[in-house]
C-alpha positions as CSV (number, residue, x, y, z in Angstrom):
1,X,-106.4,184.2,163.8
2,X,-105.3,181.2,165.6
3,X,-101.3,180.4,165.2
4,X,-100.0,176.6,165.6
5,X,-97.0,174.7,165.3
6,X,-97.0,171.2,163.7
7,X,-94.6,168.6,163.7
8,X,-94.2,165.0,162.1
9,X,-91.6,162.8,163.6
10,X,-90.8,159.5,162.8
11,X,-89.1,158.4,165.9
12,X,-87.8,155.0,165.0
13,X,-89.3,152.1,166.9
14,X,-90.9,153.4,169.9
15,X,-91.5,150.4,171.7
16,X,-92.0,149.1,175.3
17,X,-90.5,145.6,174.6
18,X,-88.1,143.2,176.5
19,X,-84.7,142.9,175.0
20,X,-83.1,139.8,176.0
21,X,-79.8,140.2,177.5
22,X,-76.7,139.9,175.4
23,X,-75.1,138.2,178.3
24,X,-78.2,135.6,178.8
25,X,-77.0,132.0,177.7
26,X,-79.9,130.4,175.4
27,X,-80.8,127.5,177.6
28,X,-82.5,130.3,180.0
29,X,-83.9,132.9,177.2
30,X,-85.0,129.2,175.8
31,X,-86.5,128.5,179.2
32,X,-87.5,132.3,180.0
33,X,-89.7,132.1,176.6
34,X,-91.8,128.6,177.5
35,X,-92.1,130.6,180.7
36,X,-93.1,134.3,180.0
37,X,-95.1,134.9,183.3
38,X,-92.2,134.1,185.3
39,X,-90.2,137.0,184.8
40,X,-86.2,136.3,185.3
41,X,-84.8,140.2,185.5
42,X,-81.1,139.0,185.0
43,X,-82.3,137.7,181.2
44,X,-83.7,141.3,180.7
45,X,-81.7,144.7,180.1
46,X,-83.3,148.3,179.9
47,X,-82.0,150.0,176.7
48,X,-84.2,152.6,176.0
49,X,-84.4,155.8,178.7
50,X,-81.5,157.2,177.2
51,X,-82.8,157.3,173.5
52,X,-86.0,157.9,174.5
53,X,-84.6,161.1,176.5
54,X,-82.9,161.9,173.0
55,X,-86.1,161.7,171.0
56,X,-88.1,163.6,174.1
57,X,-85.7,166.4,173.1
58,X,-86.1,166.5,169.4
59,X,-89.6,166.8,169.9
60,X,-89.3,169.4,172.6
61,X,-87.1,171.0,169.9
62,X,-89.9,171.5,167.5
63,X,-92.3,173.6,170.1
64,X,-95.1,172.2,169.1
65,X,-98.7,172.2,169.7
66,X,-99.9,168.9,167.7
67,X,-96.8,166.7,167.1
68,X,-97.2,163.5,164.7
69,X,-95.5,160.1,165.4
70,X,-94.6,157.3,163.2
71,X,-93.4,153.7,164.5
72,X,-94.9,153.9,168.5
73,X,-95.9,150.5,169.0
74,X,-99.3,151.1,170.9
75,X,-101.4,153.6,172.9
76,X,-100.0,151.8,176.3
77,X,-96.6,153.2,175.1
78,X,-97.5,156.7,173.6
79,X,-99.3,157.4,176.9
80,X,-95.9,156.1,178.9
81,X,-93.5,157.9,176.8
82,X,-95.5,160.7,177.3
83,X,-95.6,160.5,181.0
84,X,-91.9,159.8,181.6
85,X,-90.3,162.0,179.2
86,X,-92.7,164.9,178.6
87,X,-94.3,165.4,181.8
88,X,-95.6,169.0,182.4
89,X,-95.2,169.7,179.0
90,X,-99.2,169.7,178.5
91,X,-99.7,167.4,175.8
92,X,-103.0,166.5,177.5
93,X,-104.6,164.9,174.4
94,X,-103.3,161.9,172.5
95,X,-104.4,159.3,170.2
96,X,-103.0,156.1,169.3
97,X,-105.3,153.7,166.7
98,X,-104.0,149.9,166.5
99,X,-103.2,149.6,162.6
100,X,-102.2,147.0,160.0
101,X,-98.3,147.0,160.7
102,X,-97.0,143.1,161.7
103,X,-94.4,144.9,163.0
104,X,-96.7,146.7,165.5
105,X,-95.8,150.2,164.3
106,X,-98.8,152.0,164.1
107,X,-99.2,156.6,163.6
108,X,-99.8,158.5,166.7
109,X,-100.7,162.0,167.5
110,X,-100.1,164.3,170.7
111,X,-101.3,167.9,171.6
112,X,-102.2,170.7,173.9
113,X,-105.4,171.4,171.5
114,X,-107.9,169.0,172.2
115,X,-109.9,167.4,169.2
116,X,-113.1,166.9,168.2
117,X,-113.4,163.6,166.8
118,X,-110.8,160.4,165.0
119,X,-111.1,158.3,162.1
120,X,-109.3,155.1,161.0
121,X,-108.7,154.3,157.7
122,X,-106.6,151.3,158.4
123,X,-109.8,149.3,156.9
124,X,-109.6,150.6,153.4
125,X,-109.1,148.2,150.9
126,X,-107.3,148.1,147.4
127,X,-108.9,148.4,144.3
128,X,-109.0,145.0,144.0
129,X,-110.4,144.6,147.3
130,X,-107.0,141.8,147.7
131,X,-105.4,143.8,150.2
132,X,-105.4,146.3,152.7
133,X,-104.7,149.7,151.6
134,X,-102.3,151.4,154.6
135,X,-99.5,149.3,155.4
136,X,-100.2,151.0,158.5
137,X,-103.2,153.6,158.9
138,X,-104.2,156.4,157.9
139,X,-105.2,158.9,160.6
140,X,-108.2,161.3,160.7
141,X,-108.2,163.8,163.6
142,X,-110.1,167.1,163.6
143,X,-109.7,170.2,165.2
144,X,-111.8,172.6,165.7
145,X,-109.6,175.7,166.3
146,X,-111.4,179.5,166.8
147,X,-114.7,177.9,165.3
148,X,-112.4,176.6,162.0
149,X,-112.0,172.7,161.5
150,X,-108.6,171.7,160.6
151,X,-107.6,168.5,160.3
152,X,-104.2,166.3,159.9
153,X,-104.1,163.0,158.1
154,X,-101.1,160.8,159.8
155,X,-99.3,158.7,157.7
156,X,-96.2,155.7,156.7
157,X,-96.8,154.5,153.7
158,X,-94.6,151.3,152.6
159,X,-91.1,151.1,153.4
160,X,-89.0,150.9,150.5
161,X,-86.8,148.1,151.5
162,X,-86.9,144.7,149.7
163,X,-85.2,141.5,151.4
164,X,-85.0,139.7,148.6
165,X,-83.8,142.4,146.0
166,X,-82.1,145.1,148.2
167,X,-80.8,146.9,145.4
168,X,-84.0,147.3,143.4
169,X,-85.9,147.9,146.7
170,X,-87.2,151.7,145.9
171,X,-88.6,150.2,142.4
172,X,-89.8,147.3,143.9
173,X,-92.2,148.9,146.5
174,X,-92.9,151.5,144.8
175,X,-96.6,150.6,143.1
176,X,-97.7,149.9,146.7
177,X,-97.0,153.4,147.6
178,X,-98.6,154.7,144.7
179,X,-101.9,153.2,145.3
180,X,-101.4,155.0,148.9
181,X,-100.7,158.2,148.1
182,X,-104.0,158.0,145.6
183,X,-105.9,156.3,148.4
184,X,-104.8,159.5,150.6
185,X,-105.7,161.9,147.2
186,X,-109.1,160.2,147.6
187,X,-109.9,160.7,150.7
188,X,-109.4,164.4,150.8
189,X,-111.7,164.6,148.1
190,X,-114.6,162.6,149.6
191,X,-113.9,165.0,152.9
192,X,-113.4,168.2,150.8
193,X,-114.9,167.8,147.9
194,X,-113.5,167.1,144.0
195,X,-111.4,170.4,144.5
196,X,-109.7,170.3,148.4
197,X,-108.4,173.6,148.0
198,X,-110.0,175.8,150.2
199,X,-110.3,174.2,153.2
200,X,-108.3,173.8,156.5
201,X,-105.9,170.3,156.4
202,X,-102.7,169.1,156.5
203,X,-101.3,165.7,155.2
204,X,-98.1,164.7,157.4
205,X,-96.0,161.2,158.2
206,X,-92.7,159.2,156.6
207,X,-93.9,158.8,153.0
208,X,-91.2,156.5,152.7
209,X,-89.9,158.0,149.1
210,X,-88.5,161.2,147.3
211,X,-89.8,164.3,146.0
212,X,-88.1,163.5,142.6
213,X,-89.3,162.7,139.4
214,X,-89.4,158.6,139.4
215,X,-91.3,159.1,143.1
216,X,-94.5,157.1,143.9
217,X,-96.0,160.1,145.1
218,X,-97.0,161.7,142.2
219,X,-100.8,161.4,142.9
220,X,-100.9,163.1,146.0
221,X,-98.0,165.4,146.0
222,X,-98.5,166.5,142.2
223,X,-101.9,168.0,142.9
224,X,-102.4,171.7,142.4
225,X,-104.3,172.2,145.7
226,X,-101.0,170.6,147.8
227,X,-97.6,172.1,148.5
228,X,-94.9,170.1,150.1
229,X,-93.2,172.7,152.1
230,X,-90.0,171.1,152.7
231,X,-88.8,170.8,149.0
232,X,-90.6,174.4,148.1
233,X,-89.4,176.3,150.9
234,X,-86.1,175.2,151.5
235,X,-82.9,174.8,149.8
236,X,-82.5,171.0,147.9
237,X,-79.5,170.8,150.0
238,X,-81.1,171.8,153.3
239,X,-84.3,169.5,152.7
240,X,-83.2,165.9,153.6
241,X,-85.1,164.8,156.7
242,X,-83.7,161.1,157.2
243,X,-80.0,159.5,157.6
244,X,-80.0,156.2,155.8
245,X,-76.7,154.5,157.5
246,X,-75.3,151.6,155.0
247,X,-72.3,150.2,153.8
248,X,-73.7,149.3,150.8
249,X,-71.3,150.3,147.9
250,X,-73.9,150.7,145.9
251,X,-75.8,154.0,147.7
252,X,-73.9,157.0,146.8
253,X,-73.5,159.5,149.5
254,X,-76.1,161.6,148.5
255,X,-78.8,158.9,148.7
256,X,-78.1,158.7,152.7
257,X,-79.4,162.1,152.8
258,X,-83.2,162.4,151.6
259,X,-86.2,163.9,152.2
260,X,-89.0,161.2,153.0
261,X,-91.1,163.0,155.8
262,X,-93.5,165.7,154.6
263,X,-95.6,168.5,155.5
264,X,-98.5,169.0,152.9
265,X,-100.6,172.2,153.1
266,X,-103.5,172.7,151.6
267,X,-103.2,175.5,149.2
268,X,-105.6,177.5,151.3
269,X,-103.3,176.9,154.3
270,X,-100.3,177.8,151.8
271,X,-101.1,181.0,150.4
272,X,-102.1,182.3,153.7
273,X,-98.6,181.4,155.2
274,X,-96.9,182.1,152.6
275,X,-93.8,183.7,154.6
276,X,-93.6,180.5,156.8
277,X,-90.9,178.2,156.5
278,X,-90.6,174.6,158.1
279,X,-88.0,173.6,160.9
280,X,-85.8,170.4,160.7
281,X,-84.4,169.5,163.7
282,X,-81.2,167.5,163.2
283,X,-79.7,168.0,166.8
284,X,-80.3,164.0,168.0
285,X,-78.9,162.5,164.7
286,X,-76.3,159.9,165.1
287,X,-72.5,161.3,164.1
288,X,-72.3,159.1,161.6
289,X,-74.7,161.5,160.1
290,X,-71.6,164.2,158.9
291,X,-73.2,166.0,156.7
292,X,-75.1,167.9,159.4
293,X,-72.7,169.9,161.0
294,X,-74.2,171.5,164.0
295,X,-74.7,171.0,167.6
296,X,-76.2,167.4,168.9
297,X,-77.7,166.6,172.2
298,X,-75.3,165.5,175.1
299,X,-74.8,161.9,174.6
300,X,-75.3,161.5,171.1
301,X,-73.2,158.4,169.6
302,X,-71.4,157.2,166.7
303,X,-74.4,155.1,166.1
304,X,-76.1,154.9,169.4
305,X,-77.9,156.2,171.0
306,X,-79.9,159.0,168.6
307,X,-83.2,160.4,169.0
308,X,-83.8,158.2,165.7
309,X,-82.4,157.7,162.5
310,X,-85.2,160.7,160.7
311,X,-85.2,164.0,162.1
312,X,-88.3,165.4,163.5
313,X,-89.9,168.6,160.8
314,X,-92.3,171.3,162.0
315,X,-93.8,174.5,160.7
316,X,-95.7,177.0,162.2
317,X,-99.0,178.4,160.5
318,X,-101.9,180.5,161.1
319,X,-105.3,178.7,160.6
């Protein structure tokens, strides 16, 4: 019997972007813009290595063999983040798929297990065929681990922030994310059949709501055949996985703290690991973040730099 280690990680905005300067005067980013192949180095500073060392440790933190990303902006990145900040730590086989986001966030996946084969879903429409179904993807991969497939379905569903009604912005958003988690319901039943139960899958990513009884989640996280380990396995008070950071009055102090990244088991994979627990690793959380209360990485700010504002979760199971 085969024993693995997942983790999903949203690691908040891994791109390989220029950041203009905040010392650059406009008339030269103006200039620098109209001329983009002529790179002028003094408009330009580096501000990533040392978050990016931050988040390398989260995940390092997790001791993983298949570890989940949300918000890498393409493969080109993925593969350099791997390179710089995880070299020699034999995450040989990664994917990256180019999804719906405008933002250019899209779901990754690295791991020492090779896989067998990927599938996009970033295609699938709504029912009404007006609109795309993932606001970003979501992604297939299969295993095939001692002769068993096994396979993880990637996932952000719709943020739940609203520019134009911040304070109603959960409520808001909240039918999109409804149609995705029965879109991901769906496709576990076209792959598994009408009951998904016995088979070999997990369902990970930012869900981007709360395991509560108003949450849009309700058609995938409400099946029978699921289990979200994070609010059955752990304390209420010891499941939040994100630090929502606002100075908005009216967010009570509790709301900051939330779960919104998941780890669903099949109920197969659940009764056989019935003893295992998931892992959230707080240690490159901002200090604003004072409910957690134990140890953070060397150079860990008030604000900035943090490995991201969500904390990386990750269970170990037998397959």
């Amino acid at each position: 019997m085969a024993k693995i280690t997942i983790a999903t990680f949203n690691c908040e905005n891994l791109f390989r972007r220029f950041k203009f300067s905040s010392k650059a005067k406009p008339e030269k980013i103006n200039n620098a813009i109209e001329n983009g192949f002529i790179i002028d180095k003094t408009l330009f500073e580096t501000i990533l290595d040392p978050e990016r060392e931050l988040t390398a440790k989260a995940i390092l933190d997790c001791k993983a063999d298949i570890v989940c990303l949300v918000e890498v902006e393409n493969f080109d990145t993925l593969k350099s983040f791997v390179s710089k900040f995880l070299s020699g730590k034999n995450y040989k086989y990664n994917i990256l798929i180019d999804g719906n986001d405008p933002r250019l966030i899209d779901v990754a996946l690295i791991s020492k297990i090779p896989f067998d084969h990927v599938v996009t879903h970033q295609f699938d429409r709504t029912a009404n065929n007006k609109a795309l179904m993932f606001s970003r993807d979501c992604l297939e991969v299969k295993f095939t681990i001692e002769e068993k497939p096994f396979y993880i379905f990637v996932n952000h569903f719709k943020s739940m922030l609203d520019k134009n009604d911040p304070a109603n912005g959960r409520k808001n958003t909240a039918a999109r994310r409804k149609e995705q988690s029965q879109a991901v319901t769906n496709i576990l039943k076209e792959r598994f059949g009408s009951n998904p139960s016995k088979a070999n899958w997990v369902v990970v990513g930012d869900l981007n709501d709360y395991p509560d009884q108003d949450t849009s989640l309700k058609p995938l996280i409400d099946n029978p055949w699921i289990e979200n380990v994070v609010q059955t396995r752990l304390d209420e008070k010891d499941s939040w996985t994100h630090f929502w950071d606002t100075s908005s009055k009216k967010v009570s102090n509790d709301e900051k703290y939330k779960q919104i990244d998941y780890i669903l088991l099949s109920k197969q994979l659940a009764d056989k690991n019935v003893n295992s627990k998931p892992v959230i690793v707080r240690k490159g959380l901002c200090l604003n973040a004072e409910k957690y209360k134990g140890a953070r990485y060397e150079g860990i700010g008030k604000n900035r730099p943090a490995a991201s504002d969500h904390c990386p979760v990750a269970i170990t199971i037998d397959i």
